[in-house]
C-alpha positions as CSV (number, residue, x, y, z in Angstrom):
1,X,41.7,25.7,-56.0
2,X,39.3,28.9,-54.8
3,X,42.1,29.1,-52.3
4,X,45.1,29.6,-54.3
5,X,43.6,31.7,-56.5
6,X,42.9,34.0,-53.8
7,X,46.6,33.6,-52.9
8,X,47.7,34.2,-56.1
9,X,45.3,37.4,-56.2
10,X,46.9,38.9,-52.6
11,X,50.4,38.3,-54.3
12,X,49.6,39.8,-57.5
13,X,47.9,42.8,-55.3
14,X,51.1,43.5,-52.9
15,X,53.6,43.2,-55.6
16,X,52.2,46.0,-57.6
17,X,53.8,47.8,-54.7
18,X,56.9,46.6,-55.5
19,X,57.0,46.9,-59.5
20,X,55.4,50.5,-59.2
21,X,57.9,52.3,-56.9
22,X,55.5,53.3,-53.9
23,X,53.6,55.3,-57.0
24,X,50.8,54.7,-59.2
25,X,52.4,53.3,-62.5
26,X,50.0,51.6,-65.2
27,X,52.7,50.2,-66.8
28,X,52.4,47.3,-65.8
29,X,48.8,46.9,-66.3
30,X,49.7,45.2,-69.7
31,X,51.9,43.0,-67.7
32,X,48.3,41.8,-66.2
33,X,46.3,41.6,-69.2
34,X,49.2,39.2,-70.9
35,X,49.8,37.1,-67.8
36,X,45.6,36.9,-67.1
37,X,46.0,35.2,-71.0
38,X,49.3,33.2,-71.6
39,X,48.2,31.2,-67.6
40,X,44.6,31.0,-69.4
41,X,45.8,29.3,-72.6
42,X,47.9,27.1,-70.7
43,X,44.8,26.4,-68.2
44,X,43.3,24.4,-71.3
45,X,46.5,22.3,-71.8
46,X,46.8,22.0,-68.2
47,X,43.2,20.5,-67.4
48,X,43.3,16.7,-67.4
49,X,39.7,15.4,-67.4
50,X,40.1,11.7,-65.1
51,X,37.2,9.2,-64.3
52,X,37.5,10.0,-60.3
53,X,34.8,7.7,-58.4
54,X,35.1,9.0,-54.6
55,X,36.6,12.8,-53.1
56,X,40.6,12.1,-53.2
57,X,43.2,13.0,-50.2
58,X,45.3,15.5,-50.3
59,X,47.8,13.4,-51.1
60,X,45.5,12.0,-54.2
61,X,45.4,14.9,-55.5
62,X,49.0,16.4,-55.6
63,X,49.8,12.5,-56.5
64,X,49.1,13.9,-60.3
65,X,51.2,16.2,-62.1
66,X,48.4,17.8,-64.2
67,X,46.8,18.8,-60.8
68,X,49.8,20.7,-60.0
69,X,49.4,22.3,-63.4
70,X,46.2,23.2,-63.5
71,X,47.0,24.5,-59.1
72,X,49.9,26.6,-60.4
73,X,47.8,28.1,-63.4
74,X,45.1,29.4,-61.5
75,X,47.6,31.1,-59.0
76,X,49.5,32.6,-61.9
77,X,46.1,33.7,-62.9
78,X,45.6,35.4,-60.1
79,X,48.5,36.8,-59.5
80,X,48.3,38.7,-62.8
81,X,44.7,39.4,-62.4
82,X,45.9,41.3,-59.5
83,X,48.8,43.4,-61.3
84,X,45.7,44.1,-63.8
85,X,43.0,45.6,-61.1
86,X,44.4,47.3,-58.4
87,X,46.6,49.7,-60.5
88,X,43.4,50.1,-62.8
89,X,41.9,51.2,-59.4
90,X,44.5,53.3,-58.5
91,X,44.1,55.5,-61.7
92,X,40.8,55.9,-61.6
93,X,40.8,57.6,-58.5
94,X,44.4,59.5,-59.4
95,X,42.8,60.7,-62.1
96,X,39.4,61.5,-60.7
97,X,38.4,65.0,-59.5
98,X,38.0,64.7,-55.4
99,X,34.2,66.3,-55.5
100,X,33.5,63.6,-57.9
101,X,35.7,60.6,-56.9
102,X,32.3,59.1,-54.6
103,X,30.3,59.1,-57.4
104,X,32.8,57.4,-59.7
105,X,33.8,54.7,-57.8
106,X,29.9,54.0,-57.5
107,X,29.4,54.2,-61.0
108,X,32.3,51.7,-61.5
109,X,30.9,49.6,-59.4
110,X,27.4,49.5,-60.8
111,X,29.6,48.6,-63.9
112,X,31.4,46.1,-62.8
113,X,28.1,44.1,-61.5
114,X,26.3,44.4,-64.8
115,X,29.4,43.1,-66.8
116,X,29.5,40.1,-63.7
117,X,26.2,39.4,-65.1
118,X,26.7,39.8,-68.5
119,X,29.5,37.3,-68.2
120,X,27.1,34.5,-66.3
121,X,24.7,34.8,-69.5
122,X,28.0,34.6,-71.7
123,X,29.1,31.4,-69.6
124,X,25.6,29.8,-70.5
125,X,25.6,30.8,-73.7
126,X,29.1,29.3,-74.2
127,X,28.7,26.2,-71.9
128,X,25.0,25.4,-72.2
129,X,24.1,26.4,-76.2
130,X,27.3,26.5,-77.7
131,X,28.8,23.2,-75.3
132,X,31.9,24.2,-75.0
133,X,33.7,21.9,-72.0
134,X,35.4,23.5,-68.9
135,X,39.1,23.8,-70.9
136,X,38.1,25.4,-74.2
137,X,36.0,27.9,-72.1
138,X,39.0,28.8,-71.0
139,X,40.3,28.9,-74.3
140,X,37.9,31.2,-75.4
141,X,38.0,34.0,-72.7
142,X,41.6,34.0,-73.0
143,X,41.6,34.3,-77.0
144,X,39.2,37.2,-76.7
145,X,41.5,39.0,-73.4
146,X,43.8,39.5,-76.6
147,X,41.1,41.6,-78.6
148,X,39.9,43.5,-75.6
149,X,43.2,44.5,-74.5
150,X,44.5,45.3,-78.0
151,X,41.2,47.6,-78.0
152,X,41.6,48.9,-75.1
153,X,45.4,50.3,-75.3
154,X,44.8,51.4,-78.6
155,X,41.9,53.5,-77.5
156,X,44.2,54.9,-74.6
157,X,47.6,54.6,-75.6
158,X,49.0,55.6,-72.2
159,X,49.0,52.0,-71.2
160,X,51.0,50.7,-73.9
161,X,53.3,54.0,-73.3
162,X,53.7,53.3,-70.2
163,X,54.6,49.7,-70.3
164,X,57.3,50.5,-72.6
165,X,58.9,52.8,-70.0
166,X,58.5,50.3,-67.4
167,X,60.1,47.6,-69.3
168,X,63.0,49.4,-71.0
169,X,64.0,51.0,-67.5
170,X,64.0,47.2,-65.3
171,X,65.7,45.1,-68.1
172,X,68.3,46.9,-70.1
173,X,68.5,49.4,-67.4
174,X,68.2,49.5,-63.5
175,X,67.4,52.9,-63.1
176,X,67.6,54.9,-59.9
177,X,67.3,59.1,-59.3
178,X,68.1,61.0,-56.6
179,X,66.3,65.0,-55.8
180,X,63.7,64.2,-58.1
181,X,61.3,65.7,-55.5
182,X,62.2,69.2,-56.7
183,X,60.0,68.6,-59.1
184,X,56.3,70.5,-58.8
185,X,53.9,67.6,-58.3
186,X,51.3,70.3,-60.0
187,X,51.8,73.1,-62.0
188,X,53.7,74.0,-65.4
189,X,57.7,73.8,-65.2
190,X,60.1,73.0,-67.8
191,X,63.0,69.9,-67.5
192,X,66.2,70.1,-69.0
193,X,68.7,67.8,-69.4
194,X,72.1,67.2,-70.9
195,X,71.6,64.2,-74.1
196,X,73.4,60.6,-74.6
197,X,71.2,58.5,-76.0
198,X,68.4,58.2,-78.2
199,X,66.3,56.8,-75.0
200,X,67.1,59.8,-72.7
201,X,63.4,60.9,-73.3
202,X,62.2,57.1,-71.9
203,X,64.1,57.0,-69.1
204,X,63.2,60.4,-67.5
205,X,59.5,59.6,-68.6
206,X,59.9,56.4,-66.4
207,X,61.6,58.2,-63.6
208,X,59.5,61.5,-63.4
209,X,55.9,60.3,-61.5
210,X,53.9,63.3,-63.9
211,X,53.3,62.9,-67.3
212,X,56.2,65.2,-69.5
213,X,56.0,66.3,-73.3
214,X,59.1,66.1,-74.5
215,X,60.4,68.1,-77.6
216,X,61.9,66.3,-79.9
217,X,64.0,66.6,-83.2
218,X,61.7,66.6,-86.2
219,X,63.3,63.7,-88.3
220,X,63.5,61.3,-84.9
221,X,59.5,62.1,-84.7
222,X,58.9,60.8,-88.0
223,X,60.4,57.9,-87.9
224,X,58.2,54.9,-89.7
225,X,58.9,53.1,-86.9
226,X,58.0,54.9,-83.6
227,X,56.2,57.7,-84.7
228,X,52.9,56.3,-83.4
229,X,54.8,55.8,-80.2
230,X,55.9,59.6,-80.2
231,X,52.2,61.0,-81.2
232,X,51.1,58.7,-78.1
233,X,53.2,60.1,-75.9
234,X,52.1,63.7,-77.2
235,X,55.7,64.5,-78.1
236,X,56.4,68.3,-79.5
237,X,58.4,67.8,-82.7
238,X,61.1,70.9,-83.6
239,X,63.5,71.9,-86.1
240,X,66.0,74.8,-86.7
241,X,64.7,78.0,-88.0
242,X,66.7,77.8,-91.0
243,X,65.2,74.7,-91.8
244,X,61.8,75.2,-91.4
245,X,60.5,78.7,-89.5
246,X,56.7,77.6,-89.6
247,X,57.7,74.5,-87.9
248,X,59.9,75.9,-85.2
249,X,57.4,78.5,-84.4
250,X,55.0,76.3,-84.2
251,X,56.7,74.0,-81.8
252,X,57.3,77.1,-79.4
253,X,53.5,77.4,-79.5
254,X,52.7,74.4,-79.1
255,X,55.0,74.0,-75.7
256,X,53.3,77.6,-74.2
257,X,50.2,75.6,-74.1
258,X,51.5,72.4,-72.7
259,X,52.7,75.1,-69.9
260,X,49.3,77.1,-70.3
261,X,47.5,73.3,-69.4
262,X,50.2,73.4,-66.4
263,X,52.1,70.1,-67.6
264,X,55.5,69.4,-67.2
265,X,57.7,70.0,-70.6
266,X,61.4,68.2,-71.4
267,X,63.5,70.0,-73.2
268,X,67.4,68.9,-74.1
269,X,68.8,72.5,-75.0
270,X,72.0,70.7,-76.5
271,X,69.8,70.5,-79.5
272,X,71.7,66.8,-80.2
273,X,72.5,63.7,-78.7
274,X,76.4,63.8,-77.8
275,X,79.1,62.0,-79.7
276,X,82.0,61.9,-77.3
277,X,80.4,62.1,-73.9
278,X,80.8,65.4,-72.8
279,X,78.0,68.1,-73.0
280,X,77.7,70.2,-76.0
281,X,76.7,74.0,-75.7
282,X,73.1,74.9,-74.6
283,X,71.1,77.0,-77.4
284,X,69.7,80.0,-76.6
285,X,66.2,78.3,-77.5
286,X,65.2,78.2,-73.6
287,X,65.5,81.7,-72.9
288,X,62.7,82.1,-75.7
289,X,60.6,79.9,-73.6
290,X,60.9,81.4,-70.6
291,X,60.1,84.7,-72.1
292,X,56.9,83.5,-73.1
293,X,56.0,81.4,-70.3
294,X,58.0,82.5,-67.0
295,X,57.7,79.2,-65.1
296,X,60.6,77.4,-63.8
297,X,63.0,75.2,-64.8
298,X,64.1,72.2,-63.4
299,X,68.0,71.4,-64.4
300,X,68.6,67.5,-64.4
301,X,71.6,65.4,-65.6
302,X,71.6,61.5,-67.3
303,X,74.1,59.5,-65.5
304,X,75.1,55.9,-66.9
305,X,73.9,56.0,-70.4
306,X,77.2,56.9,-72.8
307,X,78.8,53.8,-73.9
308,X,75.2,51.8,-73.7
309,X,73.4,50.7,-76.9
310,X,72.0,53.8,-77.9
311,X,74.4,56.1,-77.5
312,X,77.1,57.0,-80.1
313,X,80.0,55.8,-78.2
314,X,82.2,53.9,-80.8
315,X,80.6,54.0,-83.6
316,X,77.3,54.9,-84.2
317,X,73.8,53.5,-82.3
318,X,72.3,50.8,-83.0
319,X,75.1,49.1,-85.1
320,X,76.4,46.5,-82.7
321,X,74.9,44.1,-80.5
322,X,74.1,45.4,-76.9
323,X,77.2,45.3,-74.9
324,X,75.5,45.8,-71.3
325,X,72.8,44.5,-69.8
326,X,71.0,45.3,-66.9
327,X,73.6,48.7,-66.5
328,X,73.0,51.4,-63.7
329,X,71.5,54.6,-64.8
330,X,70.8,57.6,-62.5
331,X,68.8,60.9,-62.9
332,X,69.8,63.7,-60.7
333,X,67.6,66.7,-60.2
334,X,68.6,69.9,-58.4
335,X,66.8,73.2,-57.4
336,X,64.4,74.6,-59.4
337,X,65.7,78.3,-61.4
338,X,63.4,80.6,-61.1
339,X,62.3,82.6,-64.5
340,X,64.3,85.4,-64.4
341,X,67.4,83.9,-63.5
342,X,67.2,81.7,-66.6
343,X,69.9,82.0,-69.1
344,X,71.0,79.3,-71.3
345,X,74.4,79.4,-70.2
346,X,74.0,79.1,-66.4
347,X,71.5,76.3,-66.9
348,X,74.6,74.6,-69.3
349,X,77.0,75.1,-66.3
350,X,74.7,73.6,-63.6
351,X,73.8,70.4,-65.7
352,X,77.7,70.0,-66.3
353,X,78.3,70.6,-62.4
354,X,75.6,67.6,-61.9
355,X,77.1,65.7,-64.6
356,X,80.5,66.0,-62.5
């Protein structure tokens, strides 16, 4: 049993390579935490207490189907445990500044060996005072997985964020990109990007390895249903002038210092999402931008996304039952422009020439 739970752990360990993309992605950190409890909860159904007098063969032992079970639940456990830790890892030391990444990891590690202890006493308590059997302690540290996760990703929504991403762009989508290394791996610079669908903003979040703010239409950002989702991800909500100057000043402000805190900001200067396919005028709105913060801009173009779900092709989104599943999507990047050869209009005609 030790065994292939330490199999399951190497698997779960080498396949975050796989899920992430080569990069660090804590997306699918949830998919740990709910793995590391659904193979848990099933570990109590699985465990089939038997009178056994003497040690059983090999052949004893895989004789019984529950011993399969309870063999194939602590892999999975494992396996998931490892999707949890070693992206977890990964971040840490991402996010860590390099004079102080020695003394964090030693701090985690102190950490980690008081809550080892603190989970001994807990297994007494549980076992010994409380006498709780083998399965239901099981039981337990799975129930309470739920609240500490639920905790945890509401205290840092980036993992829930994240996960998301991950999911929306390797089920509905399969979503590759092509020159995305023109983008700055540090320092401020400004994406934009010609606008299909209402999940434009997720797939480029999912594609790009930075984090990106991405401004978005006021009355989208308010929605009763995602707006949590869009405060999470830090989005910059705008509006027209006409509408609502204060607002649409404001949002200019706020992006300077997104750019002033060198992050990476996603703008889609058609101002709409597209109702027949083809690329609506770019507003003048960028040049503003650039005025105020001369950084440069990064022109990208969606590939793959018009005629999917949630995109206006044929009637409008979200009407109709998904028509395609697991589609291709691309996002193609090309040179950065530097600040002063931005103009609204030649950014417009090198996203069409990408589109093309």
């Amino acid at each position: 049993m030790l065994a292939v739970f330490i199999v399951g752990v190497a698997t779960g360990s080498l396949l975050c390579e796989k899920l992430s993309g080569g990069r660090i992605e804590i997306g699918i950190v949830p998919i740990g935490s709910i793995g590391l409890t659904l193979f848990g909860i099933d570990l109590f159904f699985a465990i089939n207490p038997a009178d056994v007098e003497s040690l059983q063969s090999v052949s004893q032992l895989f004789s019984h189907f529950s011993n399969i079970h309870v063999l194939v639940d602590l892999g999975m456990i494992g396996l998931f445990g490892g999707l949890f830790i070693v992206p977890l890892y990964a971040f840490v030391q991402q996010r860590t500044a390099e004079s102080n990444r020695a003394r964090t990891f030693a701090a985690l590690n102190i950490l980690n060996a008081l809550f080892m202890v603190a989970s001994a006493v807990i297994g007494m308590l549980f076992l010994g005072v409380a006498k709780l059997s083998i399965p239901e302690f099981f039981l337990t540290i799975s129930l309470l997985n739920i609240a500490v996760s639920l905790y945890v990703y509401k205290q840092i929504p980036e993992f829930a964020l994240r996960f998301i991403i991950w999911m929306l762009s390797h089920t509905m989508y399969r979503v590759s990109h092509r020159a995305l290394d023109h983008i700055p791996e540090q320092g401020p610079a400004i994406l934009v990007c010609n606008h299909v669908s209402f999940v434009d903003a997720l797939i480029i979040g999912g594609a790009v390895k930075r984090p990106v703010r991405f401004v978005m239409d006021i009355d989208i950002y308010h929605n009763k249903l995602l707006h949590w989702f869009f405060k999470a991800a830090k989005t910059i909500p705008i509006c027209s002038p006409r509408r609502n100057r204060k607002i649409y000043q404001q949002s200019f402000v706020q992006i300077s210092e997104e750019l002033q805190q060198s992050n990476l900001v996603c703008i889609f200067p058609e101002g709409k999402i597209t109702r027949n396919g083809k690329i609506n005028a770019f507003r003048p709105g960028i040049e503003t931008i650039i005025k105020n913060n001369p950084v440069p801009v990064i022109p990208m173009a969606l590939h793959g996304l018009w005629g999917s779900f949630f995109s206006h092709k044929g009637s409008a989104a979200f009407t109709s039952l998904p028509r395609r599943f697991w589609s291709k999507v691309q996002l193609v990047a090309t040179v950065p422009v530097p600040p002063e050869a931005v103009s609204a209009a030649k950014l417009e005609q090198t996203v069409r020439e990408l589109v093309d």
